[in-house]
C-alpha positions in Angstrom: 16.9 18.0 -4.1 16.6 14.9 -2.2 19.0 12.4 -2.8 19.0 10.3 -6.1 20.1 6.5 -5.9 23.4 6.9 -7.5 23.7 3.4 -8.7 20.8 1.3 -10.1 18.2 0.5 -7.5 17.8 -3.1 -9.3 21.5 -4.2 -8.6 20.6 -5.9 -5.3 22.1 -8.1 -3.0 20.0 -12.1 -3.1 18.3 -10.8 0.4 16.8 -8.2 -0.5 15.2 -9.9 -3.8 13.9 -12.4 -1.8 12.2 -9.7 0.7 11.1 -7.7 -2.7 9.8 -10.7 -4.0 7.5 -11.8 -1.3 6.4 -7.8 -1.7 5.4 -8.5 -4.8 3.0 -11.6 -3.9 1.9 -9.7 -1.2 1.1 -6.5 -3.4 -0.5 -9.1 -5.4 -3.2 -9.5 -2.9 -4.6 -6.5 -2.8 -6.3 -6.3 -6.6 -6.3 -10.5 -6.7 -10.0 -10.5 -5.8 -11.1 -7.6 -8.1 -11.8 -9.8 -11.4 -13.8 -12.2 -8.9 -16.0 -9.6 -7.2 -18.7 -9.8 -9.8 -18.4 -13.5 -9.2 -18.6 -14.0 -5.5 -21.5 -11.6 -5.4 -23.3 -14.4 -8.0 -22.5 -17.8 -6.2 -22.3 -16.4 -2.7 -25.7 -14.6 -3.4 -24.1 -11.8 -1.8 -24.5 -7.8 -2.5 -22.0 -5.3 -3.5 -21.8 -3.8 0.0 -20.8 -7.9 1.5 -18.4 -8.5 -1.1 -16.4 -5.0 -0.3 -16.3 -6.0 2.9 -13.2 -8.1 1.4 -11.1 -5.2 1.1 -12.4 -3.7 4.7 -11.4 -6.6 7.0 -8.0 -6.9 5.3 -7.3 -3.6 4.9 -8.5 -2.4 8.7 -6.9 -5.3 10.4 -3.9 -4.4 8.5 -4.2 -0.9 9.7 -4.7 -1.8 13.5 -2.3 -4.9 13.4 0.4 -2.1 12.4 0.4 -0.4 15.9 1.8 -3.8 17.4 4.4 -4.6 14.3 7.5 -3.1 16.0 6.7 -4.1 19.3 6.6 -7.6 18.0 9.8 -7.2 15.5 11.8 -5.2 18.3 11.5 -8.9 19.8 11.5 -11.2 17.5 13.8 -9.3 15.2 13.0 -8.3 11.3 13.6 -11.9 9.9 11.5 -14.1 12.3 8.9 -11.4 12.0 8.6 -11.5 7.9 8.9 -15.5 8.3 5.6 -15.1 11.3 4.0 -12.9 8.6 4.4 -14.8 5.4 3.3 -18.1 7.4 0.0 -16.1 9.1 -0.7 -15.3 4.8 -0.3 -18.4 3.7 -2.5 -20.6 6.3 -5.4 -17.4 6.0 -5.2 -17.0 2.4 -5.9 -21.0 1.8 -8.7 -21.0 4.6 -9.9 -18.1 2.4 -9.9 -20.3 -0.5 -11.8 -23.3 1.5 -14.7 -21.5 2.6 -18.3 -21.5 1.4 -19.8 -18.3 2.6 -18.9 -14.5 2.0 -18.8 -14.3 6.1 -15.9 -16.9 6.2 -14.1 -15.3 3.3 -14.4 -12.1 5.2 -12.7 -13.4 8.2 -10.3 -15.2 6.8 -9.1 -12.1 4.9 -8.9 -10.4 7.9 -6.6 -13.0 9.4 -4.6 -12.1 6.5 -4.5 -9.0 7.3 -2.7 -9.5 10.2 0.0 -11.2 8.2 -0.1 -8.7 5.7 0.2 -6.1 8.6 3.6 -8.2 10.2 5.4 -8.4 7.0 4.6 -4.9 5.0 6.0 -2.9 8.0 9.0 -5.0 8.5 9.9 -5.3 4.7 9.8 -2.2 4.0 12.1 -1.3 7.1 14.3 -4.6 5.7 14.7 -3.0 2.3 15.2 0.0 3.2 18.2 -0.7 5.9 19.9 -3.4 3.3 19.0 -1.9 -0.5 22.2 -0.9 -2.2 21.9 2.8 -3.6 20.5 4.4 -0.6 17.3 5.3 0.7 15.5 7.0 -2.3 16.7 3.8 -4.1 15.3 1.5 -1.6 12.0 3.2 -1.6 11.9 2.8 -5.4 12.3 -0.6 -5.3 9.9 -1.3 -2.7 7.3 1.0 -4.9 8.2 -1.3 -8.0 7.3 -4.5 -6.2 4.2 -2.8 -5.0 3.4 -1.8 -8.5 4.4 -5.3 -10.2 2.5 -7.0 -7.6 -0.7 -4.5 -8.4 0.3 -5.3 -12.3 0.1 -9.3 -11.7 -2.1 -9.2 -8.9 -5.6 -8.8 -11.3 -3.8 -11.1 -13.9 -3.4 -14.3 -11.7 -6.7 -13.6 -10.0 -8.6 -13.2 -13.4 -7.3 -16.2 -14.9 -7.3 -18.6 -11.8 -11.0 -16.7 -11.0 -12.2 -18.0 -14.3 -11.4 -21.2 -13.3 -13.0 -21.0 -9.7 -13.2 -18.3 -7.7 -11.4 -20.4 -4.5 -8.4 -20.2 -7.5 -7.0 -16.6 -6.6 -6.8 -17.6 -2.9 -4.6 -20.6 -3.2 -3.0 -19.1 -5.9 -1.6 -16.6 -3.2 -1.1 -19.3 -0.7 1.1 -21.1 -2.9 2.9 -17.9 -4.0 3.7 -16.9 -0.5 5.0 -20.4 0.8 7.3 -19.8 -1.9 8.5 -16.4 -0.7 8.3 -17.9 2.5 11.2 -20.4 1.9 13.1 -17.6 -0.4 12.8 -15.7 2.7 13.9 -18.3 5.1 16.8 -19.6 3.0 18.2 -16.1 1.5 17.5 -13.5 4.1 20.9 -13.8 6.4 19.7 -14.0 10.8 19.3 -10.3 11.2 20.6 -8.5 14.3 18.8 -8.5 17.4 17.4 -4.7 17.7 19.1 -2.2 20.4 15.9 -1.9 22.0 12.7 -2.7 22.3 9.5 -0.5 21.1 7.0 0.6 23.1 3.6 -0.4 22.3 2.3 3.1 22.4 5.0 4.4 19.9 3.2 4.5 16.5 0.1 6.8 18.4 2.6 8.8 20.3 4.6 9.1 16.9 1.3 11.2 15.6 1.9 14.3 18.2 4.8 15.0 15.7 2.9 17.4 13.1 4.6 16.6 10.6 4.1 12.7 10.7 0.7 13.2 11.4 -0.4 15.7 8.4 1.1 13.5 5.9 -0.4 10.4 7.8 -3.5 12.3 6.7 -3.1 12.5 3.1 -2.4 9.1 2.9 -5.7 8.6 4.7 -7.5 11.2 2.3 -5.4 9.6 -0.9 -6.1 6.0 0.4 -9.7 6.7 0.6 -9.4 7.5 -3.1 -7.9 4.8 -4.4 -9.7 1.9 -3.1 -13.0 3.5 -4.0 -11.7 3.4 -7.5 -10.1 0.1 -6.8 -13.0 -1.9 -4.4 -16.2 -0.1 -6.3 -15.4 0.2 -10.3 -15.5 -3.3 -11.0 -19.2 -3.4 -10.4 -19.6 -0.1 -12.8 -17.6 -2.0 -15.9 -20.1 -4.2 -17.5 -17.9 -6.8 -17.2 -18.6 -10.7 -16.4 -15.2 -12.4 -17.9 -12.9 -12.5 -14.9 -10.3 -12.9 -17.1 -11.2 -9.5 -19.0 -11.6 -7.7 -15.6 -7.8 -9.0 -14.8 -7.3 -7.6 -18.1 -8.5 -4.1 -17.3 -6.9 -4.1 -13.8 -3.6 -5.0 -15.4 -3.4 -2.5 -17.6 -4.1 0.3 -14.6 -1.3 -1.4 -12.9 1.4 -1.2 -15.5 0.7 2.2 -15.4 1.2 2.1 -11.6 4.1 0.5 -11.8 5.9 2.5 -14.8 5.2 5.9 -13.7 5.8 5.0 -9.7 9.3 3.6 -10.7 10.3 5.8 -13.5 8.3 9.0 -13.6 8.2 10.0 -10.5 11.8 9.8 -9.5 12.1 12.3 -12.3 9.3 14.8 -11.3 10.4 15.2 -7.8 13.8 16.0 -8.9 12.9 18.5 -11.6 9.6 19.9 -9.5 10.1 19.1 -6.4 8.1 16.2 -4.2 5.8 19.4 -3.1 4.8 21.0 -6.6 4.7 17.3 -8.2 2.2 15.7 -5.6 -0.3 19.3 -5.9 -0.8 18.7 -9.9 -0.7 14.8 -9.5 -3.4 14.9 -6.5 -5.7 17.9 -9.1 -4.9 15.5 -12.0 -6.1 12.3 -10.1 -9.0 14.6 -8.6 -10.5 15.7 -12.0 -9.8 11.6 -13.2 -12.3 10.4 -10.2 -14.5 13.4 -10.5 -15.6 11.9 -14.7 -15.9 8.9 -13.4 -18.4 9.7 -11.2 -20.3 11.9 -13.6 -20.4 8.9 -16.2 -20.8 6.1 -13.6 -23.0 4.4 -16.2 -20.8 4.4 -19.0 -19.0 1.5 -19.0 -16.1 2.7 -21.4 -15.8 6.1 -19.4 -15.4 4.1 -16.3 -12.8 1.5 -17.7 -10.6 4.5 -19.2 -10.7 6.5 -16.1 -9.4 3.1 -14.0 -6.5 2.8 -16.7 -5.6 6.2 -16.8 -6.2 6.5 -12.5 -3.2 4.1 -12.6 -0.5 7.3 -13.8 -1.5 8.6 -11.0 -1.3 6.1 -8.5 1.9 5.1 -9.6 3.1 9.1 -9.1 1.6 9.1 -5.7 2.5 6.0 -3.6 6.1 6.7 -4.5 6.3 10.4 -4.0 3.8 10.4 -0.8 5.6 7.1 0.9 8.6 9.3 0.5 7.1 11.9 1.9 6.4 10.5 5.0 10.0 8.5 5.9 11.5 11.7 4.7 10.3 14.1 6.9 8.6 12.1 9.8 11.3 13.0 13.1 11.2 8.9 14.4 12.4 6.0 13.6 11.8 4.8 10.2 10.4 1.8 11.7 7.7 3.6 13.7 6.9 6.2 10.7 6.0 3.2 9.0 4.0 1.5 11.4 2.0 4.9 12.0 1.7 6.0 8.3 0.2 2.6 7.6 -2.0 2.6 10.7 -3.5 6.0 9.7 -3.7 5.4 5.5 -5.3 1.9 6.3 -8.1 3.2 7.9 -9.4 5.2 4.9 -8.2 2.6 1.9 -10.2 0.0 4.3 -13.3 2.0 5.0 -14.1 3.5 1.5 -15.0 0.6 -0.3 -17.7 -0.3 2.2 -19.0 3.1 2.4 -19.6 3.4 -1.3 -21.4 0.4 -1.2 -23.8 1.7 1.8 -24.2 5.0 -0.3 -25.1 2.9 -3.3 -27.7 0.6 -1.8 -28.9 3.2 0.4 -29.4 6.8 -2.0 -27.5 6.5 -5.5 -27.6 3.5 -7.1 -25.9 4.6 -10.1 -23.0 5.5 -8.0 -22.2 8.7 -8.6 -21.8 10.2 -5.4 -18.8 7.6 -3.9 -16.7 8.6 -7.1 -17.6 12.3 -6.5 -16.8 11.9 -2.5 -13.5 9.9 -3.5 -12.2 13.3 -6.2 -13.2 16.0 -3.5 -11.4 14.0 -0.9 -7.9 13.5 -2.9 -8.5 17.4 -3.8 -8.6 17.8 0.0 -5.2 15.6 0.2 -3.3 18.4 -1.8 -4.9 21.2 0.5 -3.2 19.0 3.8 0.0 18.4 2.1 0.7 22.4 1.3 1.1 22.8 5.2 4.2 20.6 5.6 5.4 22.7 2.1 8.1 23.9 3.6 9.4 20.2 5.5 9.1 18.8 1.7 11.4 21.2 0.5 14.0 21.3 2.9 13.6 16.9 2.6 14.1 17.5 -1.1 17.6 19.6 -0.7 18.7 16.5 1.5 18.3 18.8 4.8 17.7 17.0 7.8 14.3 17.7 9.1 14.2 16.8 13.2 11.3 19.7 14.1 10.8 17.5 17.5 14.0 15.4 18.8 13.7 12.7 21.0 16.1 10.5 23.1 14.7 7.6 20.8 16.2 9.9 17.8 19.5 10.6 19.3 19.8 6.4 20.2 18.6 5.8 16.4 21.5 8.2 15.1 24.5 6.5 16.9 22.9 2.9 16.0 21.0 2.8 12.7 20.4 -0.9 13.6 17.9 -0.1 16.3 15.3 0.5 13.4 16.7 0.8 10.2 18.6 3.8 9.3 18.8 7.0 10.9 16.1 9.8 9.3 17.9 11.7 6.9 20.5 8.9 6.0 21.1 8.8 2.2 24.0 5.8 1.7 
């Protein structure tokens, strides 16, 4: 099986908390404006399809920003390129909160994506190099921040939302100048990197099959979850922001909980293969009865809680997944991955709103697209099967070496660690 952290993943030196923290705020951003949707829609006198358009300029300039991450950290080096990305967030994310029109907050979230895009690649490559307890250890932590910052993320933005809807912007903003100075102050100078990347790495990266078919299910997953998470708001009968937090937060215990301490367990008893196959069915069917009663509000709200099992299950075992089996530099797997699994996470929210407006206003039909689409993700994933399985009996899986490989191997600095490291 692949490796299990053999001490606690949570006994961490004060760097990587501080990274992991400012993971957290940042996670936090993702479902901060989902108990103000309703809201912005009203005093903006903007429709669903606008107001999505918050998730699709953050999430696709995150996805397009992540092609030029390790060109810029191969330069600046991983600690003045988490400090350029927290301080991008924090200037965005109050601009966000200062504007009066759904066009400005658009833009201004995209700015933010840019940030987000700088500091998610390089954090993750930061935790991952400098976690105690190896790599499976490092990617659980990273996974729980993600899943505490999804936890907290509706929380603070249903309470500050309540209070004004600009609240959940400089909410972040002050969040992240905090995890800015933890970073700046904790986080030790880091290495200058061996080399420098390429610009054209993270496409390149894709002619690897491997990186590129499970690139794809985290497009196809993606697409999934941020139709659950961009369109169900509007299907909940909900007005309280505070009750809409109070919804999202209970999908994203269940995120967090079952990413950090279920699915460690699956993988090891079932394999990552076997696990993500039922997981992606289970998640499939979940979507599919949401769709079918779109327009009952307590079918809808049960299906977004229970969604969160999983979610939880698949960022961890599919993020794996990829920085398992992907023959490049950690670095670049993540930069690629996250190009690719942007694309759909920041495309599907707008689309459902387009079919809505346009052919089914009782939106069926996005929830319906969103289960045959994750069912689709299972169908992808059984080709790498066999990549999975040798990843999961700690093999080393290098289907296509490169020189860029072999310089990684003798210097895990030059992007992290090595594929197939384990301490």
């Amino acid at each position: 099986m692949h490796d299990a952290p053999t001490t606690s993943p949570f006994r961490q030196p004060r760097a990587v908390w501080a990274v992991a923290f400012a993971c957290v705020v940042s996670f936090m951003g993702i479902g901060l404006v989902d108990p103000i949707l309703k809201s912005l829609a009203g005093q903006l006198h903007a429709t669903p399809t606008q107001v999505e358009l918050l998730f699709t300029s953050y999430l696709v300039i995150t996805a397009i920003a992540m092609l030029v991450t390790g060109w810029v950290s191969s330069r600046l080096g991983a600690k003045r390129t988490l400090i350029c990305g927290l301080v991008i967030i924090v200037v965005f994310a109050a601009l966000a909160g200062m504007s009066d029109s759904i066009g400005g907050i658009v833009g201004f979230r995209a700015g933010w994506g840019l940030g987000n895009a700088l500091f998610i690649a390089t954090s993750l490559a930061t935790i991952v190099a400098s976690a105690s307890g190896g790599f499976a250890g490092a990617i659980i932590l990273y996974e729980a921040a993600l899943g505490v910052g999804i936890a907290l993320g509706p929380v603070v933005g249903g309470v500050l939302g309540s209070i004004s809807w600009r609240g959940p912007f400089f909410g972040v903003s002050v969040l992240m100048a905090i995890a800015l100075l933890a970073t700046l102050f904790l986080l030790p100078k880091t290495p200058a990197p061996a080399r420098k990347q390429r610009l054209s790495e993270p496409l390149a990266a894709l002619k690897h099959r491997a990186l590129a078919t499970t690139s794809v299910v985290g497009l196809l997953y993606n697409w999934s979850f941020f139709t659950l998470l961009g369109y169900s708001p509007f299907l909940m009968g909900i007005e309280n922001p505070i009750q809409l937090g109070g919804v999202f937060a209970a999908w994203g215990v269940l995120v967090a909980v079952f990413s950090v301490a279920i699915a460690p367990r699956l993988q090891r008893r079932f394999g990552t293969a076997k696990t993500l196959y039922v997981n992606f069915a289970l998640m499939a069917v979940d979507l599919a009865l949401i769709g079918i009663f779109s327009t009952t509000p307590a079918a809808v709200i049960a299906g977004v809680i229970v969604a969160g099992a999983f979610i939880g299950i698949n960022n961890t075992l599919v993020t794996t997944a990829v920085m398992s089996i992907a023959p490049v530099e950690r670095p670049v797997a993540s930069a690629t991955y996250g190009f690719v699994r942007f694309i759909g996470g920041g495309l599907a929210p707008f689309v459902a709103g387009l079919i809505v407006e346009a052919w089914d206003p009782q939106a069926h039909l996005p929830f319906l697209i969103a289960a045959v689409t994750v069912a689709v993700a299972a169908v992808v994933l059984s080709t790498v099967r066999k990549s999975l399985a040798a990843a999961d009996r700690g093999e080393v899986v290098h289907p296509e070496r490169s020189e860029l490989d072999r310089v990684e191997d003798r210097d895990p600095v030059a992007g992290g660690l090595a594929v197939g490291d384990t301490d």
